[in-house]
FIVEXFI-10640 format. One record per residue: residue number from 1; x, y, z of N, C-alpha, C, O in turn. Coordinates in nm, 4 decimals, decimal comma. Layout:
N
+-------+----------+----------+----------+----------+----------+----------+----------+----------+----------+----------+----------+----------+
| kolgu |    neast |   nnorth |      nup |   caeast |  canorth |     caup |    ceast |   cnorth |      cup |    oeast |   onorth |      oup |
+-------+----------+----------+----------+----------+----------+----------+----------+----------+----------+----------+----------+----------+
|   NUM |        X |        Y |        Z |        X |        Y |        Z |        X |        Y |        Z |        X |        Y |        Z |
...
+-------+----------+----------+----------+----------+----------+----------+----------+----------+----------+----------+----------+----------+
END
This chain:
73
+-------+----------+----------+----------+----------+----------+----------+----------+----------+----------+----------+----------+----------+
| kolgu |    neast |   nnorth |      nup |   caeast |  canorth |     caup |    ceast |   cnorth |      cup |    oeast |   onorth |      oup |
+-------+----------+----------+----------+----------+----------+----------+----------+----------+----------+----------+----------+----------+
|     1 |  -1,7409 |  -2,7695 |  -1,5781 |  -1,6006 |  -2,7376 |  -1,5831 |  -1,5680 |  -2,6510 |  -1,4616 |  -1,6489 |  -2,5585 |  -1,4551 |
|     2 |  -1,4924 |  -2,6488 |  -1,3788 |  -1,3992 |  -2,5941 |  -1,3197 |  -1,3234 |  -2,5270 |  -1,2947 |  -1,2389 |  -2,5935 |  -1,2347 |
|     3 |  -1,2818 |  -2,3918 |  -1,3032 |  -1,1937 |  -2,3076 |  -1,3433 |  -1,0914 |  -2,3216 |  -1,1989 |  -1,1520 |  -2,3377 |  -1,0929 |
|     4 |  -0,9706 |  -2,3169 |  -1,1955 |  -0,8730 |  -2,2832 |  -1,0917 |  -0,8523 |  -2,1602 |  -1,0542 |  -0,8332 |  -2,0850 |  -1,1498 |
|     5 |  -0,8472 |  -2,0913 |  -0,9106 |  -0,8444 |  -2,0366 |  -0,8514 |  -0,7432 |  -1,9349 |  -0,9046 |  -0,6345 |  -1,9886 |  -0,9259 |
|     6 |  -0,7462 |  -1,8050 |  -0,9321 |  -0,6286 |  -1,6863 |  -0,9803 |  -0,5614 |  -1,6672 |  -0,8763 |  -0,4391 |  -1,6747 |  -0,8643 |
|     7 |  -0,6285 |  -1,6455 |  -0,8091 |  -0,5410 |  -1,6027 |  -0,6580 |  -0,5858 |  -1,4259 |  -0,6616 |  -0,6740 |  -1,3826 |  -0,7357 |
|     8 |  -0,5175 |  -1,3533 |  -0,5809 |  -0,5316 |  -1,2308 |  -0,6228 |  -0,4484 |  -1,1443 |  -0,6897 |  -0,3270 |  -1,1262 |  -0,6987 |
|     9 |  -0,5873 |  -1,0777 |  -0,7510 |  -0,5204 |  -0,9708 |  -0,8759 |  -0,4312 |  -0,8680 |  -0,8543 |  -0,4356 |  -0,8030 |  -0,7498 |
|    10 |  -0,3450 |  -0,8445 |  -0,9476 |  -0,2019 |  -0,7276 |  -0,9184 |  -0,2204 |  -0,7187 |  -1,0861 |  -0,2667 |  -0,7790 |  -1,1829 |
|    11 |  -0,1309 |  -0,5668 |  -1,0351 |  -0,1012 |  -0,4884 |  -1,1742 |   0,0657 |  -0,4471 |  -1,1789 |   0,1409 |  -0,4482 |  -1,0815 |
|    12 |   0,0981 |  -0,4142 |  -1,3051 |   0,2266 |  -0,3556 |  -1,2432 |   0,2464 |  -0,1917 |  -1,2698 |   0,2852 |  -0,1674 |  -1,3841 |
|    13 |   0,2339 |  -0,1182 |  -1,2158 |   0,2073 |   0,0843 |  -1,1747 |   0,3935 |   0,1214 |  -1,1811 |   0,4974 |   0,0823 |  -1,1278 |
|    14 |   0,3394 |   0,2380 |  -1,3004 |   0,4548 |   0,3254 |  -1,2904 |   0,4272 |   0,4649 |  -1,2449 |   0,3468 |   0,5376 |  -1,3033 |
|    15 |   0,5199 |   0,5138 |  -1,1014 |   0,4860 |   0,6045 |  -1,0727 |   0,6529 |   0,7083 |  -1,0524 |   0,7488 |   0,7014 |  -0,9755 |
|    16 |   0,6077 |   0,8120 |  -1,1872 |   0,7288 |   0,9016 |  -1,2221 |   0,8393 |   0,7773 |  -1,2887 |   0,8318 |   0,6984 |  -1,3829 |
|    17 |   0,9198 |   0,8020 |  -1,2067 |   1,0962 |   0,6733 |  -1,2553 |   1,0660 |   0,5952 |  -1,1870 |   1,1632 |   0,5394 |  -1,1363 |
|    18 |   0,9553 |   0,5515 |  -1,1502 |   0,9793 |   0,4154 |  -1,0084 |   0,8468 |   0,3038 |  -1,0790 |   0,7244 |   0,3162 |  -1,0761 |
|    19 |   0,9173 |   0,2176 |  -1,1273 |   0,8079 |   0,1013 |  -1,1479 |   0,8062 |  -0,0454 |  -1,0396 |   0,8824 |  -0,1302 |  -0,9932 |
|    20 |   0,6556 |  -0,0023 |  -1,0398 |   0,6421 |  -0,1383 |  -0,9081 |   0,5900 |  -0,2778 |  -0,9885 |   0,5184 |  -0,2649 |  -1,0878 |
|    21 |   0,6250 |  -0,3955 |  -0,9461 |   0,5339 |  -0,5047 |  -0,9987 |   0,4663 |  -0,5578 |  -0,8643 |   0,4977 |  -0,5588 |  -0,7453 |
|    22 |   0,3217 |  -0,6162 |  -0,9664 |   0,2947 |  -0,6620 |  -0,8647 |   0,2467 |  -0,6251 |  -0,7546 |   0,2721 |  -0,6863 |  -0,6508 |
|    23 |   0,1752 |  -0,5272 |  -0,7582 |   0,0819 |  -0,4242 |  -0,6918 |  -0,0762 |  -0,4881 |  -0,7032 |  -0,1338 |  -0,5315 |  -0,8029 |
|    24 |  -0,1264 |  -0,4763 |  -0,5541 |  -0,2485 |  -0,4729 |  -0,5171 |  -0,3087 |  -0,3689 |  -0,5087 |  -0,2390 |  -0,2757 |  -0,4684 |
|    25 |  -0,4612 |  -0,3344 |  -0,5410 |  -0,5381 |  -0,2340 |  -0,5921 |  -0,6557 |  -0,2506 |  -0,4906 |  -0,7315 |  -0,3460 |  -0,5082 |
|    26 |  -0,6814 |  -0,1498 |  -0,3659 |  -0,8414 |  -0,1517 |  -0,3456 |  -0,8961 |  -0,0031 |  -0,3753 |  -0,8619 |   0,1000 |  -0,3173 |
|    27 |  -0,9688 |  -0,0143 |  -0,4567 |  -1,0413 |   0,1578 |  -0,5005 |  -1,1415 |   0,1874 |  -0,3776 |  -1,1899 |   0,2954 |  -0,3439 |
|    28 |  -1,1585 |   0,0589 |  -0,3205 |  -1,2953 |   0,1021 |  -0,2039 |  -1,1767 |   0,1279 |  -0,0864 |  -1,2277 |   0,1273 |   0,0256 |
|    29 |  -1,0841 |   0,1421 |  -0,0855 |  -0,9631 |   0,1366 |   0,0749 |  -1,0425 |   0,2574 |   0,1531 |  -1,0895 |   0,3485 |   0,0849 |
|    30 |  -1,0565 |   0,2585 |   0,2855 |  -1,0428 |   0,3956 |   0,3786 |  -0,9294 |   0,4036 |   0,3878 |  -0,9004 |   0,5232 |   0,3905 |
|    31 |  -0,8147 |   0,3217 |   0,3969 |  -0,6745 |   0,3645 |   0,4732 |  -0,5960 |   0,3530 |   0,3366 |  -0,6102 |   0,2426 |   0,2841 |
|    32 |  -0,5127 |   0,4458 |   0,2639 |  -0,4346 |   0,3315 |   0,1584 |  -0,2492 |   0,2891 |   0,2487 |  -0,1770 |   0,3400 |   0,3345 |
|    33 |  -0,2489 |   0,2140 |   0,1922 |  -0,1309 |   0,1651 |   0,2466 |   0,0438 |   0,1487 |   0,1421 |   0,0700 |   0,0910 |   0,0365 |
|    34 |   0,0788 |   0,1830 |   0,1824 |   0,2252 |   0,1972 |   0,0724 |   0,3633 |   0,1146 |   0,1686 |   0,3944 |   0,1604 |   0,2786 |
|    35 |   0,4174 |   0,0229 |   0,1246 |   0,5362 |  -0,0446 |   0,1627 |   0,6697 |   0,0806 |   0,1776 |   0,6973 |   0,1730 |   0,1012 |
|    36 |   0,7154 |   0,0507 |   0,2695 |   0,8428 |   0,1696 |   0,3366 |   0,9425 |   0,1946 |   0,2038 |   0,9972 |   0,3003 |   0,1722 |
|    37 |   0,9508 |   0,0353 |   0,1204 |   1,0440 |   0,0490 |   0,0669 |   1,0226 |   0,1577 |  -0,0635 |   1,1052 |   0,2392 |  -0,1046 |
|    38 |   0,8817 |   0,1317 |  -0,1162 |   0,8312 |   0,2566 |  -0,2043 |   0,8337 |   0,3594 |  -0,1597 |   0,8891 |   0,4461 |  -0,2273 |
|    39 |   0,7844 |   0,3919 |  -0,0471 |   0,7823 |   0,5042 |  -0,0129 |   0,8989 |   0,5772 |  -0,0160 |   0,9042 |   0,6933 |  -0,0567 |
|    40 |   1,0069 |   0,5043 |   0,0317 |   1,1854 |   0,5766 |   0,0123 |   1,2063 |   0,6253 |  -0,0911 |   1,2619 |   0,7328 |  -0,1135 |
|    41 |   1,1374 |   0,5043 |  -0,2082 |   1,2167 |   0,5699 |  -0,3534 |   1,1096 |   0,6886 |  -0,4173 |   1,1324 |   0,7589 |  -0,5157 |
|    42 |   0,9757 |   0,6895 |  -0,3244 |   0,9328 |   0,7833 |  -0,4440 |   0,9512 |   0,9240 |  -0,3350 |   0,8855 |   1,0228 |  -0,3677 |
|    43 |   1,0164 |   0,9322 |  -0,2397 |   1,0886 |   1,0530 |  -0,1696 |   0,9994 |   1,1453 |  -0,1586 |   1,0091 |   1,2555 |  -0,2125 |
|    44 |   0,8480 |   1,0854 |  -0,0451 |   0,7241 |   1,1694 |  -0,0593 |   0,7700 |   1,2693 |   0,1056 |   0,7000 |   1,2877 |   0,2051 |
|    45 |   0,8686 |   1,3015 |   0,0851 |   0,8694 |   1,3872 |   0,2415 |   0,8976 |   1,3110 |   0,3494 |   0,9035 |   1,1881 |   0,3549 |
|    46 |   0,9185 |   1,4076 |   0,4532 |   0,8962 |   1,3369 |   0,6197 |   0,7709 |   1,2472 |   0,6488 |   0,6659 |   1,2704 |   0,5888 |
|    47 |   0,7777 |   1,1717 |   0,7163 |   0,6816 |   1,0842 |   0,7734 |   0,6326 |   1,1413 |   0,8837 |   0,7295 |   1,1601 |   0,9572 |
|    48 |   0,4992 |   1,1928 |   0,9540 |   0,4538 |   1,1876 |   1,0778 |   0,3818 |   1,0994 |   1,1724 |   0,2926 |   1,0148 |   1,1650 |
|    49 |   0,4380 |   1,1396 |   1,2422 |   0,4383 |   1,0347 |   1,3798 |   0,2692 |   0,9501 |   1,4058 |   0,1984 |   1,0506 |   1,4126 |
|    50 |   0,2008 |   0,8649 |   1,4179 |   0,0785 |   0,8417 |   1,4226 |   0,0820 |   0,7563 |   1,5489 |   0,1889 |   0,7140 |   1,5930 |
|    51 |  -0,0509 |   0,7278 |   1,6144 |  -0,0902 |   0,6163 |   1,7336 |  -0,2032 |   0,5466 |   1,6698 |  -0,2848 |   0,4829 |   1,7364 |
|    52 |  -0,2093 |   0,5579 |   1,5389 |  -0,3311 |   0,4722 |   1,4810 |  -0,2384 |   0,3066 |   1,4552 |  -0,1284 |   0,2818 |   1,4056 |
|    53 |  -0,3412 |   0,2234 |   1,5133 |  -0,3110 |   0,0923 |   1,4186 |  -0,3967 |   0,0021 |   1,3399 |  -0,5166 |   0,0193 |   1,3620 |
|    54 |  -0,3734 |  -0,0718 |   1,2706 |  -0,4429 |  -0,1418 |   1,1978 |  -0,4555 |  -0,2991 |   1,2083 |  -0,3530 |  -0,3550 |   1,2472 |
|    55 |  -0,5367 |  -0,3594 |   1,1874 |  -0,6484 |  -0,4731 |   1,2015 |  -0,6392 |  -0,5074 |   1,0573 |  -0,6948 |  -0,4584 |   0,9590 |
|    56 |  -0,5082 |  -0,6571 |   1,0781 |  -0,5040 |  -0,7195 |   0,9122 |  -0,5662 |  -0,8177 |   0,9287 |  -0,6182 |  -0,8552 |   1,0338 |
|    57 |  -0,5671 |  -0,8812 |   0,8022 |  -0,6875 |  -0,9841 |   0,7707 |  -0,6848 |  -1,1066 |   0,8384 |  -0,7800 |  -1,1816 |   0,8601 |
|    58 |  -0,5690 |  -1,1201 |   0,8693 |  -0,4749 |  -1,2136 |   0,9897 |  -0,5120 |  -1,2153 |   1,0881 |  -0,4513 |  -1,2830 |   1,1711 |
|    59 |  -0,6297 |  -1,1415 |   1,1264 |  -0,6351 |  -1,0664 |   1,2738 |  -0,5073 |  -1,0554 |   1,3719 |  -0,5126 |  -1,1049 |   1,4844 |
|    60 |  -0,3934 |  -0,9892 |   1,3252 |  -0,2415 |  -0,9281 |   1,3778 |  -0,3260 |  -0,7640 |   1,4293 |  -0,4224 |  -0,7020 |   1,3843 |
|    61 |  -0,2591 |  -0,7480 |   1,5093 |  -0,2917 |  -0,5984 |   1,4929 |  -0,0625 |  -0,5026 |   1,4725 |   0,0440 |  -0,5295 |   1,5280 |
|    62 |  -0,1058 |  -0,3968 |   1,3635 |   0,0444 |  -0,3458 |   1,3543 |   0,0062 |  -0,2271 |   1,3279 |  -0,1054 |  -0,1948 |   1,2872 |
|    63 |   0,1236 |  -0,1372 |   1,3565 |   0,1121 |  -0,0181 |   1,3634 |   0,2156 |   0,0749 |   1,2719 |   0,3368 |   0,0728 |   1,2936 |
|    64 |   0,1581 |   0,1539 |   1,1711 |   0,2135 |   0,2150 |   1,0685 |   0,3957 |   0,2846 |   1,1295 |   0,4263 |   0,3089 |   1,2462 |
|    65 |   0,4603 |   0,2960 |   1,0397 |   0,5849 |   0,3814 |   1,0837 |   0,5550 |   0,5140 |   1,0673 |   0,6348 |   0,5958 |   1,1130 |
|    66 |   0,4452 |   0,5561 |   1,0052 |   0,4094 |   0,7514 |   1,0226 |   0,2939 |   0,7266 |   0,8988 |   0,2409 |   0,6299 |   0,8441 |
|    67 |   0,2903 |   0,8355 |   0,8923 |   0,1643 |   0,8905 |   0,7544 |   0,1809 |   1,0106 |   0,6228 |   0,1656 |   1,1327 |   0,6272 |
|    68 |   0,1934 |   0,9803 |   0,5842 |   0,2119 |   1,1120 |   0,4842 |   0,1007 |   1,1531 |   0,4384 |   0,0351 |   1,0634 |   0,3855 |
|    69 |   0,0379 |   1,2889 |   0,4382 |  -0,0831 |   1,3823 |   0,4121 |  -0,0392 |   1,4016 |   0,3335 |   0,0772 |   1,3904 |   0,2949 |
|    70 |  -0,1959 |   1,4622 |   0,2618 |  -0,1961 |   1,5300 |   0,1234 |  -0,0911 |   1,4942 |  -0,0276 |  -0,0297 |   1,5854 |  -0,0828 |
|    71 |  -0,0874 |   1,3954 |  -0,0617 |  -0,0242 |   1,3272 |  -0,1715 |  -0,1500 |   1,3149 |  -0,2781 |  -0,2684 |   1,2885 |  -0,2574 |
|    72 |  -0,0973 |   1,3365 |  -0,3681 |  -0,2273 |   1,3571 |  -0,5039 |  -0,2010 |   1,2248 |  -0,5641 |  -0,0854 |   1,1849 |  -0,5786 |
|    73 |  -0,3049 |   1,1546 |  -0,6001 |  -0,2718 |   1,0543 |  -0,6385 |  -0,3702 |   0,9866 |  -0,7914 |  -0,3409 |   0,8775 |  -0,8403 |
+-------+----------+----------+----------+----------+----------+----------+----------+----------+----------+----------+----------+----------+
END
C-alpha cells in the first residue's frame, strides 16, 4: 500500500489576541523567522537594522527587513 504524500506539517498557534493558521514549526531553527505581517500585529517593538542574509531552500538569497532581540518565546 501506498500512502500519499502530506505535504508539510503546520499547526495553528495562538499568540496573546493574535491567532495564526497554518504555521510552520522548526524546533532545530538557528535563525527563527516571523512574516512582517505577524510581526505588526503582535507589536514586538522597533526593528533593527541587520546586513545578515539568508540562503532559502530555493537557493534565492534575501535579506531580512531588521531583527528583533530578546523576545521570550
Amino acid at each position: 500500500m501506498k500512502y500519499k504524500d502530506l505535504g508539510c506539517p503546520s499547526v495553528s498557534v495562538q499568540i496573546g489576541d493574535t491567532y495564526v493558521e497554518k504555521t510552520l514549526l522548526d524546533l532545530g531553527a538557528n535563525v527563527n523567522l516571523l512574516p512582517y505581517s505577524i510581526y505588526k500585529k503582535l507589536g514586538l517593538g522597533e526593528l533593527k537594522a541587520t546586513t545578515m542574509t539568508l540562503s532559502l531552500a530555493d537557493r534565492s538569497i534575501q535579506g531580512p527587513r531588521g531583527i528583533v532581540e530578546h523576545v521570550l518565546v
